[in-house]
C-alpha distance (Angstrom), angle and dihedral (degrees) to the residues before:
residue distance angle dihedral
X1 . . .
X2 3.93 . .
X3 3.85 86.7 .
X4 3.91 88.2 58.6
X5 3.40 104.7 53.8
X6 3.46 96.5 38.0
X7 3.98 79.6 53.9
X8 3.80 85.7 51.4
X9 3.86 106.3 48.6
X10 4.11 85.0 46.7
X11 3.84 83.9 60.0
X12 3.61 91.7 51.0
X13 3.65 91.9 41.7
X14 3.71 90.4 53.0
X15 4.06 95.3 40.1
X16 3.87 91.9 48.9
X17 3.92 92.3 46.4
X18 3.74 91.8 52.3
X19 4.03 87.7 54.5
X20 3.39 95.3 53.7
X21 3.90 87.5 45.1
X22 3.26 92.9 57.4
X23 4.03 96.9 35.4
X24 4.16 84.1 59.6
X25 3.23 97.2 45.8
X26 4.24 131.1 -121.4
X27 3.20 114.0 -39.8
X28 3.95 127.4 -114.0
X29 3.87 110.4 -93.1
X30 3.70 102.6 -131.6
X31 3.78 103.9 -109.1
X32 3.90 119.4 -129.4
X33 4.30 121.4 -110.6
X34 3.40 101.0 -102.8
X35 3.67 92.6 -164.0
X36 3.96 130.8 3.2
X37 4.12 83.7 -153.9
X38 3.79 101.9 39.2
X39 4.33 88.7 85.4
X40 3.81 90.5 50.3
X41 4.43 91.6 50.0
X42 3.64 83.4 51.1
X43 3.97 97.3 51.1
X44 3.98 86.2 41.5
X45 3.90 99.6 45.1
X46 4.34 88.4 46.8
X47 3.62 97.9 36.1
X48 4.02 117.6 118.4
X49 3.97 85.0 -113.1
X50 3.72 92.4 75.0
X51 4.07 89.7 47.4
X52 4.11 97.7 -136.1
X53 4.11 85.2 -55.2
X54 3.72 104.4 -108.1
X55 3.50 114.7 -179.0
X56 4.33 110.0 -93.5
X57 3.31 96.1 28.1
X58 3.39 144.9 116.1
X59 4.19 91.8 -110.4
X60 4.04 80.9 46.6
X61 3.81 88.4 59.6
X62 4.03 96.2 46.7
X63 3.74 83.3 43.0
X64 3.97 107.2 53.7
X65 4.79 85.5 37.6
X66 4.05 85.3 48.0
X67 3.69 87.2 47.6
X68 3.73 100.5 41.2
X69 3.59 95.9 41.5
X70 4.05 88.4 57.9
X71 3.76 95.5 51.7
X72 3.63 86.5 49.8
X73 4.02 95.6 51.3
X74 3.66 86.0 42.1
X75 3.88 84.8 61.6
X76 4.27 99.8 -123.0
X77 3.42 122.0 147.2
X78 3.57 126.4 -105.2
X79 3.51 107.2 -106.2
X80 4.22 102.3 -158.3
X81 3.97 110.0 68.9
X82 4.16 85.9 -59.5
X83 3.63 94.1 -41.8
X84 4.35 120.8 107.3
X85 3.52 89.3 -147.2
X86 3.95 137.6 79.8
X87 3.93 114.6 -161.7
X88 3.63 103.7 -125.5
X89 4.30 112.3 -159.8
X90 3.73 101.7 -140.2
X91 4.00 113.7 -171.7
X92 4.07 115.4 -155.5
X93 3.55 111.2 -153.0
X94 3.82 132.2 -164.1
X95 3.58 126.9 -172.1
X96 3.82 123.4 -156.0
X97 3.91 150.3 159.6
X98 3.73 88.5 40.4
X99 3.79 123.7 -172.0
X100 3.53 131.8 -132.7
X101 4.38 103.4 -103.5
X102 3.83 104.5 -110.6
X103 3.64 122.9 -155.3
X104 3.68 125.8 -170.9
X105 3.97 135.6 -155.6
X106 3.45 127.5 160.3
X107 3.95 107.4 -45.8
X108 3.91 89.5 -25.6
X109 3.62 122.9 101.1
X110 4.15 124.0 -179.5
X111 3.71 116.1 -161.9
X112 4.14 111.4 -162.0
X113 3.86 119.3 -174.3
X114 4.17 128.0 -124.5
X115 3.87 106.6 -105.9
X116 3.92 102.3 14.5
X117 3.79 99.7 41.4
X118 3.72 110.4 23.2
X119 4.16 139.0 -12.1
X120 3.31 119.0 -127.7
X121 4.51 131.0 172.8
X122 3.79 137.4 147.3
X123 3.79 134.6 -134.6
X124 3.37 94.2 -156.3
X125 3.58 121.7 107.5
X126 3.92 103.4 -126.9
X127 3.73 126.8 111.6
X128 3.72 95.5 -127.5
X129 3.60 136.2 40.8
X130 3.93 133.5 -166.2
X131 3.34 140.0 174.2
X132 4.16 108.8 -172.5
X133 3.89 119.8 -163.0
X134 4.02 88.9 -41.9
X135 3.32 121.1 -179.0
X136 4.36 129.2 -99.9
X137 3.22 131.4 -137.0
X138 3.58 134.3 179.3
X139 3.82 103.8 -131.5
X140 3.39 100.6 -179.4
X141 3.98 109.3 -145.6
X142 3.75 89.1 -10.6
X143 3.93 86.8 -131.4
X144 3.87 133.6 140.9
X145 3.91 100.1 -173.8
X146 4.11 105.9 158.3
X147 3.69 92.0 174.9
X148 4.13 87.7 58.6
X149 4.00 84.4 42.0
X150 4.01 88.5 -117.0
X151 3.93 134.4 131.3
X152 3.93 115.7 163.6
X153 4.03 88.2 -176.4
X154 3.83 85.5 56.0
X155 3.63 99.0 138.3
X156 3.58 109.2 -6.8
X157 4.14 122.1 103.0
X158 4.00 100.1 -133.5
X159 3.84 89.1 -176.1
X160 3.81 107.5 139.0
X161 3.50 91.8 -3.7
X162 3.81 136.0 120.0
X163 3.39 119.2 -128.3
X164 3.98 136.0 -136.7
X165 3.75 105.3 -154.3
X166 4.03 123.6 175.9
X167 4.26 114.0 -122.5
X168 4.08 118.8 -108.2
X169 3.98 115.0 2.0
X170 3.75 141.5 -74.5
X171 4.04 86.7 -95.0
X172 3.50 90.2 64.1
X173 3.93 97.2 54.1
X174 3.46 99.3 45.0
X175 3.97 96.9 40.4
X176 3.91 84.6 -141.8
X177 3.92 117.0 149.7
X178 3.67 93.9 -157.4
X179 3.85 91.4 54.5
X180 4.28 108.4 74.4
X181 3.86 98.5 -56.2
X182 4.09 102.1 -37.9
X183 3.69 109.9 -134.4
X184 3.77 93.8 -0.5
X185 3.72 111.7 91.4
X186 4.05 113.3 -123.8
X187 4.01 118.0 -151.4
X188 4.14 81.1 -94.9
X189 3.73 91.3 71.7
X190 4.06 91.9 55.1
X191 3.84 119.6 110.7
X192 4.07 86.1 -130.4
X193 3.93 97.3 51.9
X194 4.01 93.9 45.5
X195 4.11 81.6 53.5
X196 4.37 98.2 43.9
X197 4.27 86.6 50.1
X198 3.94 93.1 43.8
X199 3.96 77.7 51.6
X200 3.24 92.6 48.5
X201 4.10 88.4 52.4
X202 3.71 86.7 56.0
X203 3.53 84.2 -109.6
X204 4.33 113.7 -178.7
X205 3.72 93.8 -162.1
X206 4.52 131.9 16.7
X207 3.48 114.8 -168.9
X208 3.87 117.5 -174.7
X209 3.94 114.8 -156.0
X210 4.04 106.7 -137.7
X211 3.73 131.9 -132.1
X212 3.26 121.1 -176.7
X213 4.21 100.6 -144.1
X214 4.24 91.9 34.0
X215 4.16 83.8 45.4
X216 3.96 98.1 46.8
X217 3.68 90.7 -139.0
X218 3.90 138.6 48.4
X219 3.80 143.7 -101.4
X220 3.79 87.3 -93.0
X221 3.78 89.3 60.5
X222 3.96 91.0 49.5
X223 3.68 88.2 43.6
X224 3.77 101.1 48.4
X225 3.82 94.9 37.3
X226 3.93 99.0 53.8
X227 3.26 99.6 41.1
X228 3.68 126.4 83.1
X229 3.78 129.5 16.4
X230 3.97 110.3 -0.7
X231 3.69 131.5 -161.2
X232 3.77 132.5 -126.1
X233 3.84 141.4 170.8
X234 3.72 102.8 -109.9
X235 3.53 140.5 -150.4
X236 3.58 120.1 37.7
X237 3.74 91.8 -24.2
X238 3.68 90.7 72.1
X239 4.19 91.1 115.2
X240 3.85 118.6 -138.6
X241 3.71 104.5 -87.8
X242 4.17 139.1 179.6
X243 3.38 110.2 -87.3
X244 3.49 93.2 -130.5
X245 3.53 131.0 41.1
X246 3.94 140.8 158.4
X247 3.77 144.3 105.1
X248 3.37 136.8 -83.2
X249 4.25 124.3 -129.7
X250 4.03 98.1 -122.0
X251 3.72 100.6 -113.1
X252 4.11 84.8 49.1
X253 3.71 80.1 60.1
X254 3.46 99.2 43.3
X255 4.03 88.4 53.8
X256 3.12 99.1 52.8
X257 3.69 98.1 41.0
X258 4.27 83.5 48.9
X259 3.99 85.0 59.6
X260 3.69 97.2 61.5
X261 3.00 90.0 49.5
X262 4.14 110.2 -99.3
X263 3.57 142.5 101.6
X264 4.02 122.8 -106.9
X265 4.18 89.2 -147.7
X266 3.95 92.3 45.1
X267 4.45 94.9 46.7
X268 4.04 87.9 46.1
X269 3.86 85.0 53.8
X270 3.50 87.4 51.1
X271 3.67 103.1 43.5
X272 3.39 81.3 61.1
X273 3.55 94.6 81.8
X274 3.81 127.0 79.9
X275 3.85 89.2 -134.7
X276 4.00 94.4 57.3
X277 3.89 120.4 125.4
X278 3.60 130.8 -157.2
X279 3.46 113.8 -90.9
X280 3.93 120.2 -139.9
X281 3.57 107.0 -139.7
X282 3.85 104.2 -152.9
X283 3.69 90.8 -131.6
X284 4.09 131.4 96.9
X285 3.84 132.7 -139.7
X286 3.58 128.0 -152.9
X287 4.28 130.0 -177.3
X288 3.30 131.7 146.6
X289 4.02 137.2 -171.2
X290 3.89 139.6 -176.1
X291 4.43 117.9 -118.0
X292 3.70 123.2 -157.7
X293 3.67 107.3 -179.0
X294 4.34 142.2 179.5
X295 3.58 138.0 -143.2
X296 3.63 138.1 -144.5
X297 3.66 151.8 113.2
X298 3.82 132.4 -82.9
X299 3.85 118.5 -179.0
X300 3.72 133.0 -126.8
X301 4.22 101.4 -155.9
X302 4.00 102.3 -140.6
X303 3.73 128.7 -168.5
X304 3.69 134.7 169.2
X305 4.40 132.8 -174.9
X306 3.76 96.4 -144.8
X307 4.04 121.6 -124.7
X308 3.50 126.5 -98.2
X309 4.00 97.8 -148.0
X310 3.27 108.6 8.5
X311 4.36 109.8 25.0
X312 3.83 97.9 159.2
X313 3.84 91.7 62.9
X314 3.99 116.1 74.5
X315 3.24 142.8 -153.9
X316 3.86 115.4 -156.2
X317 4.10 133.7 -145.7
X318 4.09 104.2 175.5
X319 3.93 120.5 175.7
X320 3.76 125.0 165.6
X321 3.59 121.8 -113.8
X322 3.83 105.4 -156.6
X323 3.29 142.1 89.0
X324 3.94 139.2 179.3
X325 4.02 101.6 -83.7
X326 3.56 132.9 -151.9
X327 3.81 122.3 -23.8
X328 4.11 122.3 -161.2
X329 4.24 99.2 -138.2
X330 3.86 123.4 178.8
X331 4.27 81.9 -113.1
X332 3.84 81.9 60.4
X333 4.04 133.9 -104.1
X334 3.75 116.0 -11.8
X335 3.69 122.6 -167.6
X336 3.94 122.3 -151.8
X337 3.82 95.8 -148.8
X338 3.53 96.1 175.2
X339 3.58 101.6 -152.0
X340 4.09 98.4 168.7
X341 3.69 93.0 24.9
X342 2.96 95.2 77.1
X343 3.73 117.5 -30.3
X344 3.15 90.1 84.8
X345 4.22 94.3 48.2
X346 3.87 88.7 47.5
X347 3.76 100.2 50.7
X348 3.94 90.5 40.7
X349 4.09 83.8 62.7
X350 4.27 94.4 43.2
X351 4.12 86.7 53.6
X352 3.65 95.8 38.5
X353 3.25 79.9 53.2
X354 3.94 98.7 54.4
X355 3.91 79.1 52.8
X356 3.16 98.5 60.6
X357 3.79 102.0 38.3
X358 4.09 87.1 52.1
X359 4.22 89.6 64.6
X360 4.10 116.2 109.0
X361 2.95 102.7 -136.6
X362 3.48 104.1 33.8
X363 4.20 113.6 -108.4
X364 4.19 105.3 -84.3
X365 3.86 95.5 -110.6
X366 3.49 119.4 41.9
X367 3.62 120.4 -109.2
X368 3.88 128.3 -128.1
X369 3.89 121.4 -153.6
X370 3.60 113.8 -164.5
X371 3.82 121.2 -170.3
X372 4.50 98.0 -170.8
X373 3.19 129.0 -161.5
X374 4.34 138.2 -133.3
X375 3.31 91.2 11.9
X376 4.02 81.6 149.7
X377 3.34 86.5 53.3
X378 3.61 96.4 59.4
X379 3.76 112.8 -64.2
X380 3.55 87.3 -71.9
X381 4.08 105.2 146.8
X382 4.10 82.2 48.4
X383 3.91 97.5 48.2
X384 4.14 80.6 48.0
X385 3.95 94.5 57.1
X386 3.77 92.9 33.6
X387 3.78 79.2 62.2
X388 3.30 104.0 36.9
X389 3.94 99.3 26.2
X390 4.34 108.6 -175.3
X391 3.67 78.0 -146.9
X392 3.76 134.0 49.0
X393 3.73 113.4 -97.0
X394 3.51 88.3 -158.3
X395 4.03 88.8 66.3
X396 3.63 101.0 34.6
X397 4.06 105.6 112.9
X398 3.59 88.6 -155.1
X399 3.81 138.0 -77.4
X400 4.12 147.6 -139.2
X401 3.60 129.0 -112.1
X402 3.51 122.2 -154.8
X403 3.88 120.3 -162.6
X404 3.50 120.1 152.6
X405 3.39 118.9 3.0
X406 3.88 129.2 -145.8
X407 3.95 108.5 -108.4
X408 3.50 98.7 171.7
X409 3.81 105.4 84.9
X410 4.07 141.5 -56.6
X411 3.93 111.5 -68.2
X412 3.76 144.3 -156.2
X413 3.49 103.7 -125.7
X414 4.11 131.5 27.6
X415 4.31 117.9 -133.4
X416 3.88 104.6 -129.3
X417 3.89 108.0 -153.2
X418 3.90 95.8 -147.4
X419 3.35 97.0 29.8
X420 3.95 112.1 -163.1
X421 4.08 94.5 11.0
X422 3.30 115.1 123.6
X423 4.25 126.6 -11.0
X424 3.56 89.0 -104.2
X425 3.99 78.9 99.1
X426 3.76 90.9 57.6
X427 4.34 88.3 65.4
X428 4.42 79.3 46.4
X429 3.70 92.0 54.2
X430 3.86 101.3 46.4
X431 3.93 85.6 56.1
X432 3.25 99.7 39.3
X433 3.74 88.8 48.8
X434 4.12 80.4 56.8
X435 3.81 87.7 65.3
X436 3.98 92.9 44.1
X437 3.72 89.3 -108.0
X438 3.42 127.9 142.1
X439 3.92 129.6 -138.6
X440 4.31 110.3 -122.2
X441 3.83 121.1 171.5
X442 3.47 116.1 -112.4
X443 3.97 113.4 -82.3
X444 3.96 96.4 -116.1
X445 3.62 114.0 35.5
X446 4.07 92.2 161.8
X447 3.55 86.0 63.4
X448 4.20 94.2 66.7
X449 3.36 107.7 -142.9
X450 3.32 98.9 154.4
X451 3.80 87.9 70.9
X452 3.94 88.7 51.6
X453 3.98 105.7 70.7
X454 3.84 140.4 61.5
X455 3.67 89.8 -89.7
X456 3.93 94.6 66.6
X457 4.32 90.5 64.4
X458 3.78 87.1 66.1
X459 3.56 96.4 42.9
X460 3.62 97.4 52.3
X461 3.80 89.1 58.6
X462 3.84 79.7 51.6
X463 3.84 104.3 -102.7
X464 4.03 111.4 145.9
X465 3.84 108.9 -125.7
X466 3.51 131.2 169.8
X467 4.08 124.9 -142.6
X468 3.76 117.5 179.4
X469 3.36 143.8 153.8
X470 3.75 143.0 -161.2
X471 3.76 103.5 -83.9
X472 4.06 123.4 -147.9
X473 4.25 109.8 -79.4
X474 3.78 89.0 100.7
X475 4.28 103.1 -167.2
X476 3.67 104.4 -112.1
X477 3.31 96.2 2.1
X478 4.05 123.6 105.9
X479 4.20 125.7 -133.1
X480 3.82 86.0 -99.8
X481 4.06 92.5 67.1
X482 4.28 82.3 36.3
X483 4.05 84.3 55.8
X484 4.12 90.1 37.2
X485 4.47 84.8 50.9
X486 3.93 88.5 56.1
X487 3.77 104.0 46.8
X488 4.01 86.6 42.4
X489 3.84 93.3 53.7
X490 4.09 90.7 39.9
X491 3.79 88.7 48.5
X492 3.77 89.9 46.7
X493 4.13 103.2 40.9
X494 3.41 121.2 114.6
X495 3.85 95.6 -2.7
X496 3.54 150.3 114.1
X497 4.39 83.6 -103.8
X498 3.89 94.0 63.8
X499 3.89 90.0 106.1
X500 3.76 135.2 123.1
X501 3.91 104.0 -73.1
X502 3.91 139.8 -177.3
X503 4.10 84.5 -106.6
X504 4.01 87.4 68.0
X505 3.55 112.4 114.8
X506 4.14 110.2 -169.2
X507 3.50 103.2 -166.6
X508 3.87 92.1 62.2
X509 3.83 84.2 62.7
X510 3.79 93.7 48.4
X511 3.72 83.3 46.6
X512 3.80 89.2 60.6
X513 3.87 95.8 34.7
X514 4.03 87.7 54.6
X515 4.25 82.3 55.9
X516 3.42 105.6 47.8
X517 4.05 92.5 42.9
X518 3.82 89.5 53.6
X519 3.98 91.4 50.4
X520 3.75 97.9 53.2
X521 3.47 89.4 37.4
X522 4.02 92.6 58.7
X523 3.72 92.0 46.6
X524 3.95 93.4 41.8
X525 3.42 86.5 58.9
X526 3.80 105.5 34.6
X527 3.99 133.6 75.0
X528 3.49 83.6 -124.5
X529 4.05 119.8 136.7
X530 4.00 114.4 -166.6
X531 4.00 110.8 -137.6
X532 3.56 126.3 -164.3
X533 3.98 114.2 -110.1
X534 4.08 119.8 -104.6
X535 3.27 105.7 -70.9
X536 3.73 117.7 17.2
X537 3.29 130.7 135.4
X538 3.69 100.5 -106.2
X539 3.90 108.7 31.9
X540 3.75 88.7 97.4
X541 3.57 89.5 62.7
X542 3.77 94.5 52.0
X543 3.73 95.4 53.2
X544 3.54 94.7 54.1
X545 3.70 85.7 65.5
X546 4.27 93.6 42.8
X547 4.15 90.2 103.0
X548 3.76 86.3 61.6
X549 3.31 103.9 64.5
X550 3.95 99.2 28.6
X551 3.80 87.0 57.9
């Protein structure tokens, strides 16, 4: 008798724990250490010792040993003729003495001042710049996209001329998915394509007319970012360029464009239109400023473990190793330690790494870890490699970019910047699948960020890479700690706050770590070659390099 109820209350024991399993919901699976040393290269890399690592400074110099010294415990090869590091020339340029932009029509002249009424800068390394009564034109978009069937210089000569190009691209505007990407912004609607095609035109001056919603950010932004000291790939990789380029406030725009005789809101309606042609505006624009400028090297650190069956063909893992250094204030010395960007993105590619270098046999492919440098200074380091790759583009599979990881717990789902791209995402999704994770696009596509990190250098020259990120369905956790995450990590970006702090969650980086492994270790060892999708912007460029690696 004793034996059956105790029989009984263990049933109702058991059946009322399973209800309240299942009324709280699964429980988190506890998620592996990646790493026992990946905590302490994050402590090291965003300690005050290594002064918010700015590139040419003392914290540079503790970064690029602590760095090299890793790879070389780790046991990878050096990648540059036995050397870790490749010298990247970085140019620091400073405009001053600028004029006001004059524009002339007829008997009218408009004067609009630097900072308040228009930006303007150079990349080119002369000490003066002029433009003298140059000739506008309204290029609408300022695009030439012949995979969307669209060519705003379409029967204009730009040579000499300065340009008047709208920001973002037609998609954009008209939110239509059959028209470049709709709301998602393409690499056409970025500030630094619109100024390579006007170069391309033989262009003398580019000015892009700003809008705050089409732009993603403000004039403050515009302001603050193009003024002062600039940054530039040196040496001979410092690309032919227009002279003269900048934005324009909107109502500058709209002034001028009222001169010659048009309306801003009627020409956007018309650039609209795959049939429109650049409009010569009658009227000519003339500015000119003063450069000083300095040269010297940075250093991307570069290590590889060499394939077993197939060493000429790479896989790549590239994270940036700099940060925005040590600032003099009136409040005293502040340090930008950096600690999720990127700490965390360099010490995810030292114990990947360790992974990788632990396999017998060695992964297939050989794999390429890639600490770069300035990429706060412009994606310099990246442009420099993209350039001057230690390994052929042509037979790089594809690769990972980490920048910025999430600190702030493990997640249900993982943000793809570039969602949809290339099928590079399809080798993401099986493993994050393995971790009960679900692929989401990222939340802002308009904005373009996947044109805005060290990833996007190797893409243009049409090498697949993925760069995700945990997205904002933290397990256990409800949308009031998801909204709490976001106004931390604003509050904290790009200042002296971005530190290790009690909110820091490790095993939502090992959850990430785990990922990123398992997708360079599937292609690593796989025959597998990522393609871009029909109809991006830079599957042309990988097909012209197919014959390589099917030889």
């Amino acid at each position: 008798m004793r034996s059956s109820i105790r029989k009984f209350v263990y049933l109702l024991l058991f059946v009322s724990t399973t209800i309240l399993i299942h009324a709280c919901g699964p429980k988190t699976e506890e998620i592996p250490l990646f790493s026992e040393h990946y905590q302490g290269y994050v402590e090291t890399l965003s300690s005050d010792a290594f002064g918010g690592r700015a590139p040419n400074t003392p914290g540079a110099e503790k970064t690029k040993d602590f760095i090299e010294s890793n790879f070389r415990d780790i046991g990878l090869k050096p990648a540059n003729n036995g050397s870790y590091r490749q010298a990247v020339p970085l140019v620091q340029i400073t405009g001053h003495n600028f004029s006001d932009l004059v524009v002339k029509g007829g008997e009218t002249t408009l004067s609009f001042t630097y900072l308040d009424d228009m930006m303007v800068g150079s990349t080119l390394l002369k000490d003066q710049i002029t433009l003298d009564d140059s000739e506008l034109v309204f290029a609408g978009y300022g695009i030439v996209a012949p995979e969307y069937g669209w060519n705003d210089y379409d029967g204009i000569d730009a040579e000499g001329k300065t340009v008047i190009v709208l920001v973002n691209d037609p998609g954009y505007m008209l939110e239509d998915e059959a028209l470049f990407t709709g709301r998602a912004m393409t690499y056409y609607g970025r500030w630094t394509y619109k100024y390579e095609e006007a170069a391309r035109q033989g262009a003398s001056g580019v000015l892009i007319v700003h809008e705050t919603e089409p732009a993603s950010y403000g004039w403050d932004v515009v302001r603050n970012s193009w003024s002062g000291t600039q940054y530039e790939v040196g040496g001979d990789n410092n690309l032919p360029a227009v002279p003269v380029q900048g934005w324009l406030q909107y109502e500058s725009a709209r002034s001028i464009l009222t001169l010659a005789g048009h309306s801003l809101e009627e020409l956007k309606q018309q650039a609209l239109n795959p049939d429109f042609k650049a409009i010569p505006l009658g009227i000519t624009a003339s500015v000119s400023f003063e450069l000083t400028y300095f040269q010297s090297d940075s250093y991307n650190i570069v290590g590889y473990i060499e394939g077993n069956q197939y060493p000429d063909e790479t896989v790549i893992y590239m994270a940036h190793w700099d940060h925005l250094g040590t600032v003099e204030t009136p409040q005293g010395t502040k340090i930008y330690n950096g600690a999720i960007d990127n700490s965390t993105g360099t010490a995810a590619i030292m114990v990947i790494a360790e992974r990788f270098a632990q396999m017998d046999p060695p992964p297939a492919r050989s794999v390429v870890f890639v600490a770069v440098t300035a990429e706060e200074s412009g994606l310099i380091g990246s442009a420099y490699y993209s350039q001057n790759p230690l390994f052929p583009l042509s037979t790089t599979a594809g690769g990972i970019n980490i920048d910025g990881l999430n600190v702030y717990g493990p997640t249900h789902d993982v943000s793809v910047i570039g969602y949809g791209v290339s099928n590079m995402q399809d080798i993401l999704e099986r493993h994050a699948a393995d971790q009960n994770r679900t692929l989401i696009p990222e939340r802002y596509p308009e904005y373009g960020y996947f044109y805005r990190s060290d990833h996007f250098n190797l893409v243009r020259m049409g090498v697949p890479m993925i760069y995700a990120n945990s997205g904002t369905d933290f397990i256990e956790r409800d949308e009031a700690y998801a909204r709490m995450v976001k106004q931390d990590s604003d509050n904290r970006y790009h200042t002296p706050d971005d530190v290790i702090h009690d909110l820091w969650d490790w095993s939502g980086l090992d959850q990430n770590l785990w990922l990123f492994y398992h997708v360079g270790k599937e292609l690593a060892n796989s025959r597998i070659w990522p393609e871009w999708n029909e109809g991006t912007e830079f599957k042309a460029i990988r097909d012209e390099t197919r014959h390589i690696r099917t030889e």
